[in-house]
C-alpha positions in Angstrom: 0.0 0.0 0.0 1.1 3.5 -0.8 2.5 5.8 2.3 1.8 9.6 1.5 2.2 12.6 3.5 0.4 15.6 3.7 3.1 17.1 0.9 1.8 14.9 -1.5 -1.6 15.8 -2.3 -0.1 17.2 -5.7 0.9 13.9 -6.9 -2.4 12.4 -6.1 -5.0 15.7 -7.1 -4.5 18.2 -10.3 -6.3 21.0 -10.7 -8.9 20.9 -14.0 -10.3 24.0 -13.7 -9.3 27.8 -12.3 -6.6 29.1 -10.4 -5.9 28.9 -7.0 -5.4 32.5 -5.2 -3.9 32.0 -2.2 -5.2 35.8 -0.8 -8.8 35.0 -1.1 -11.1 33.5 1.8 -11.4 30.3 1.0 -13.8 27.7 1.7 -12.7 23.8 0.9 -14.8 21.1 0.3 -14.9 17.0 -1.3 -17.7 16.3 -3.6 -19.5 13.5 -5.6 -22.8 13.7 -6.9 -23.9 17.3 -5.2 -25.6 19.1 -8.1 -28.9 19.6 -5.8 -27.4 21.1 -3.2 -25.1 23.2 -5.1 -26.7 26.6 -5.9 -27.9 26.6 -2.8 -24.6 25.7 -1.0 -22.2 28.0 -3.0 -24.6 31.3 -3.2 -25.0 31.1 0.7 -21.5 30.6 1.7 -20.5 33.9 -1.2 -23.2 36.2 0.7 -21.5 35.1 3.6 -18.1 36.0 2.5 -16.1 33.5 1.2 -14.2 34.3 -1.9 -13.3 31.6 -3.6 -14.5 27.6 -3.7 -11.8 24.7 -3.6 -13.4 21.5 -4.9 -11.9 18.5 -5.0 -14.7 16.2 -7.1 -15.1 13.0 -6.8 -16.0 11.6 -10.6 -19.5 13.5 -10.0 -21.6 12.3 -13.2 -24.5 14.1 -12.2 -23.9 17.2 -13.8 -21.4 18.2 -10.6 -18.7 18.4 -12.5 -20.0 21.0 -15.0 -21.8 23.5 -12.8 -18.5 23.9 -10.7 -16.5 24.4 -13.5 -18.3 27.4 -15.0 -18.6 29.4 -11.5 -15.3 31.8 -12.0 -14.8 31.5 -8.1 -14.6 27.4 -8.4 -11.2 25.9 -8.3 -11.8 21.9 -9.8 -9.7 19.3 -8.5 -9.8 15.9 -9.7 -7.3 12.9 -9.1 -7.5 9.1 -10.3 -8.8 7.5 -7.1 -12.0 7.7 -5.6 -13.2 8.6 -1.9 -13.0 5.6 -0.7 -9.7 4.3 -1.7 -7.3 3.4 1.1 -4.0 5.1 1.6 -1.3 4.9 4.4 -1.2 8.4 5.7 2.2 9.3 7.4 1.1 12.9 9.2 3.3 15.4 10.2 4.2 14.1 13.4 5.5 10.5 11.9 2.6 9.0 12.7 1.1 6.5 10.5 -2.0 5.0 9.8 -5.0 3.9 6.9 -6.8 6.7 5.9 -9.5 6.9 2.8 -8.4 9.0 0.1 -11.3 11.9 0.8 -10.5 12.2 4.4 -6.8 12.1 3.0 -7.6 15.2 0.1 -9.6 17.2 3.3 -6.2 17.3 5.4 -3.5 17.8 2.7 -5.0 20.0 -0.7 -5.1 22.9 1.3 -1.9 22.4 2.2 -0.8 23.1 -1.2 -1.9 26.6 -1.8 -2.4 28.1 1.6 0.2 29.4 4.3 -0.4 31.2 7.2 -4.4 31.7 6.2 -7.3 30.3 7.6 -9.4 27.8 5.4 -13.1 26.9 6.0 -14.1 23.0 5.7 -17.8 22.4 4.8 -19.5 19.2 3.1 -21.9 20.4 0.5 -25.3 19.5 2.7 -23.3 21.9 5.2 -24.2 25.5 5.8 -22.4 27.3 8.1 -24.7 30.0 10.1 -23.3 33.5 11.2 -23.9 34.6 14.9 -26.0 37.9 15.2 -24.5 41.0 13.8 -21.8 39.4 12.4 -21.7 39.9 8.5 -19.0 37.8 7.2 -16.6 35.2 7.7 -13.8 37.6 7.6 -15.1 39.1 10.7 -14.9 35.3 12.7 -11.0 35.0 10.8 -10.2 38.4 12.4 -11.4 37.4 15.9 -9.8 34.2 15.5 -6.1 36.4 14.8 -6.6 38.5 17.9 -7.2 35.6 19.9 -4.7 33.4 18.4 -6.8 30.5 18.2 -6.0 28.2 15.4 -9.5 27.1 14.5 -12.9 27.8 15.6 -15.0 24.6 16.2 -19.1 24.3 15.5 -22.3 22.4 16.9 -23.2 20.5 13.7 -27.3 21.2 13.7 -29.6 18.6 11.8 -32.6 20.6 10.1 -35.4 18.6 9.8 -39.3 18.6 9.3 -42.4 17.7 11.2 -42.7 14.0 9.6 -41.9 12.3 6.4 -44.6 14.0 4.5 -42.2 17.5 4.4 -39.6 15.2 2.7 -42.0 15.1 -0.5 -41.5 17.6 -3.4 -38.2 19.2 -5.0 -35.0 20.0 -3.0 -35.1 24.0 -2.4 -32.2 26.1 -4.1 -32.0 28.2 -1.5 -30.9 28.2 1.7 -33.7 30.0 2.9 -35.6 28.0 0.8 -33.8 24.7 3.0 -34.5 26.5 6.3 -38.3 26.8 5.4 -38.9 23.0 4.0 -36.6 21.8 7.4 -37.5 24.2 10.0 -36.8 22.0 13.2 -33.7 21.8 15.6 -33.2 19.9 19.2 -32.5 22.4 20.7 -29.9 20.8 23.3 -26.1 21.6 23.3 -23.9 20.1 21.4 -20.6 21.2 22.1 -19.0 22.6 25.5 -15.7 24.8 24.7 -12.8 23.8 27.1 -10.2 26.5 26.4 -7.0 25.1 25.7 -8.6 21.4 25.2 -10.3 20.2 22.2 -14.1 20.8 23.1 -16.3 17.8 24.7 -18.8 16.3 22.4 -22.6 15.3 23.2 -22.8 11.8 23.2 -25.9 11.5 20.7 -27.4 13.3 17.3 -30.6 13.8 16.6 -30.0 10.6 14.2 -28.8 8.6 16.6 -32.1 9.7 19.0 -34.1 8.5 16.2 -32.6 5.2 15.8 -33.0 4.6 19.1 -37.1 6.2 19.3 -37.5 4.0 16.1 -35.9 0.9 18.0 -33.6 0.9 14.5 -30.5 -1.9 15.7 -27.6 -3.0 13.9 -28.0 -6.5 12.5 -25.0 -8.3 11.4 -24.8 -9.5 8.0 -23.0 -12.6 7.3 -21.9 -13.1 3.9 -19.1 -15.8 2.6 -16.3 -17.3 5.3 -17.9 -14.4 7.9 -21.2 -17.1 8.0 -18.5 -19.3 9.6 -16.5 -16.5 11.5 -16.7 -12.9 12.1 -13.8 -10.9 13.5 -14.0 -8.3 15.7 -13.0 -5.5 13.3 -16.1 -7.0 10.7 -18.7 -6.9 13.5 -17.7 -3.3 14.6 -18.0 -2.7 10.6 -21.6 -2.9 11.1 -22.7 -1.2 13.9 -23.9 2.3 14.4 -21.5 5.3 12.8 -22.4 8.3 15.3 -23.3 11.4 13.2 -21.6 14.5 13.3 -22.1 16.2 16.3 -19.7 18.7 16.3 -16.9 19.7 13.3 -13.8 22.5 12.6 -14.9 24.6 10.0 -12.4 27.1 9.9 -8.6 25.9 10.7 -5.1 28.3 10.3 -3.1 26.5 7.8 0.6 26.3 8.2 4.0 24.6 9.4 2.1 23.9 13.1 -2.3 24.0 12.8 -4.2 21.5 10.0 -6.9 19.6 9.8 -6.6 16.4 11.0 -10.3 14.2 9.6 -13.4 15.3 8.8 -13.9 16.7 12.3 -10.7 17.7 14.0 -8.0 20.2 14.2 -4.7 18.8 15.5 -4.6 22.2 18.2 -7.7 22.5 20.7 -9.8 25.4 18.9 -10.8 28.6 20.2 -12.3 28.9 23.6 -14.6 31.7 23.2 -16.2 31.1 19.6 -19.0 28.2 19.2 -20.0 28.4 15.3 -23.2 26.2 14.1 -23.2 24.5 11.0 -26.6 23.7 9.8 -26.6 20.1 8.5 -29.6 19.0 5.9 -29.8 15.4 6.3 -33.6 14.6 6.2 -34.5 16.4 3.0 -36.2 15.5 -0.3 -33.4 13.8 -1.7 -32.4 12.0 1.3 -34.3 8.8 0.2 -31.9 9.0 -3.2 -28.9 9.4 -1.3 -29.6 6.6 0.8 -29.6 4.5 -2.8 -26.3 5.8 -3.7 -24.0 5.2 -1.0 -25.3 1.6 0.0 -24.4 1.5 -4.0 -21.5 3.0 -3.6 -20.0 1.9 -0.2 -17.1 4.5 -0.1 -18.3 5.8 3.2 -17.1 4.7 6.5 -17.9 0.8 6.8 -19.1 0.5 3.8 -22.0 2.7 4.8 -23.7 0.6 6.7 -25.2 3.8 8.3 -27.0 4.1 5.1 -28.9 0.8 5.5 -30.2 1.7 9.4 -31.5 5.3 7.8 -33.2 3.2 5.2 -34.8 1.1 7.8 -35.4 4.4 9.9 -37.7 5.9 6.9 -39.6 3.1 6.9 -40.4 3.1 10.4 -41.5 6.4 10.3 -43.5 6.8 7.1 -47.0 7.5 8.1 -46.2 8.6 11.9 -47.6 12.3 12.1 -45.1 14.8 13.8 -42.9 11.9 13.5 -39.1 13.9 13.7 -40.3 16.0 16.6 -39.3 15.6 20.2 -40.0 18.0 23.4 -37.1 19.3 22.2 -37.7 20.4 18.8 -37.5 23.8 18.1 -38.5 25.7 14.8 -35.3 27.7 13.8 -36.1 31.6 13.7 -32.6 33.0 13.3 -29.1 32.5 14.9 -30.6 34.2 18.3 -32.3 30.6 18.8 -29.2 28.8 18.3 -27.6 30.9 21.2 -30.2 30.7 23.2 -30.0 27.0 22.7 -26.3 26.5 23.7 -25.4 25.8 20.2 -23.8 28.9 19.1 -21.4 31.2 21.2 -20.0 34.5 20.3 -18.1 36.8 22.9 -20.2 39.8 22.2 -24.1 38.1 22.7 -25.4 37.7 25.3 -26.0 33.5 25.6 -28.2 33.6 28.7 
């Protein structure tokens, strides 16, 4: 198997389409298959002040590839293997381990371009969410500098609606549009800031609140020799993947501060800022994506999460209300995420 370090993203990625500046704002992300979320995903994070769009895709045959390419603030990135190949990843530090190539492309392309900036990370059913009276990113990046904090870490929100009946019709192309078809947040914490520390996690997602409301379980499939024996590494293949609870969206990039997965920096973030990124998982494509990654199997474990949401829709269809808890809140602007314990900012008051 092939070692790499974080140097040698250029061998493994080429750019297909713009040119990198490395004195814009700019806002990093892995693709495959993404056109429905696109407009919505790249007009909201422009208004909020990102400058320019690093993409590395993923063979998207959806029409992806295409509609990247002709946005003049798009930077295309393609390379020969797919998301889920597996590389051996030699970090920084020295040390090694397996990595899959996207998780691999999230820590290094940056890498190439960038020194001394800050870079945000976002998947494309990601939108990152403002606090009050703050008008762009650049304003968080400059906070960040006079703090010295080398990344600023966020609650990672599932949007949802009342029951499976809002997941019916077309996917919105806007992010208000989004925020109106999925309305509904818990509104419980998240993420508790421990300057100096990397920040402690909630130990459930809304997901993982549903599997368990819905009685959803992993099952074991036994397939081949595993019918005769199963290792432990195979068993833990198919139980539950927790969902994002919490991810760095903005990290400094340079000799010292990177990205280190989908979710950490390797330095313990800022101890004042609490960002929210809005995640759109239950939406009216989510039944489709479902169908593609069990097709696929790229994801972690060969997405066996994917088979336990199918199950999950199933068990809900026809259950009125059926995403909403005591804790469900209907989102009415960042001052609810706040008030929540989702969001912090220095300058609001989160009382």
């Amino acid at each position: 198997m092939q070692t790499v370090g974080i140097e040698d993203a250029g061998k493994l990625a080429r750019v297909v389409s713009g040119a990198v500046d490395p004195g814009k704002l700019t806002l990093f992300s892995t693709m495959k298959n993404e056109f429905g979320f696109l407009p919505a995903w790249l007009d909201h994070h422009r208004a909020i002040g990102f400058e320019q769009f690093l993409i590395w895709d993923d063979a998207s045959d959806d029409g992806t590839g295409a509609y990247l390419e002709a946005q003049p603030d798009v930077v295309v990135m393609r390379s020969e293997h797919g998301f889920g190949h597996v590389l051996r990843y030699r970090d920084p530090d020295g040390a090694v381990r397996d990595e899959r190539m996207g998780t691999y492309m999230k820590i290094a392309v940056p890498h190439l371009f960038f020194d001394g900036a800050y870079v945000g990370y976002l998947d494309a059913d990601e939108f990152l969410i403002l606090p009050p009276g703050i008008g762009s990113v650049a304003e968080i990046v400059a906070r960040l500098r006079t703090e010295g904090a080398p990344a600023a870490v966020a609650s990672v929100v599932e949007f949802f609606p009342a029951d499976m009946s809002g997941l019916d019709g077309a996917l919105p192309a806007t992010f208000d549009g989004l925020i109106a078809a999925y309305p509904f947040f818990e509104a419980e914490p998240l993420v508790t800031l421990r300057p100096g520390q990397q920040p402690k996690i909630a130990p459930m997602s809304k997901t993982a609140h549903l599997f368990a409301r819905y009685d959803v379980r992993p099952k074991l499939e036994r397939k081949g020799w595993h019918r005769l024996w199963m290792p432990k590494k195979a068993r833990e293949a198919q139980s539950f993947q927790k969902s994002p609870r919490h991810k760095t969206p903005l990290v400094l990039r340079n000799a010292d501060s990177r990205l280190t997965g989908s979710h950490y920096a390797n330095l313990p973030p800022s101890g004042e800022v609490l960002l929210t990124v809005a995640h759109f998982v239950f939406t009216a494509q989510f039944a489709d994506k479902i169908e593609r990654a069990i097709a696929w199997g790229a994801h972690t474990n060969g997405a066996s999460k994917y088979r336990y949401y199918a199950e999950l829709l199933t068990r809900m269809r026809g259950v009125p209300e059926g995403f909403l808890s005591e804790s469900s809140k209907r989102y009415t602007g960042p001052e609810a995420l706040i008030e929540a314990g989702l969001m912090r900012w220095p300058d609001q008051d989160s009382t």
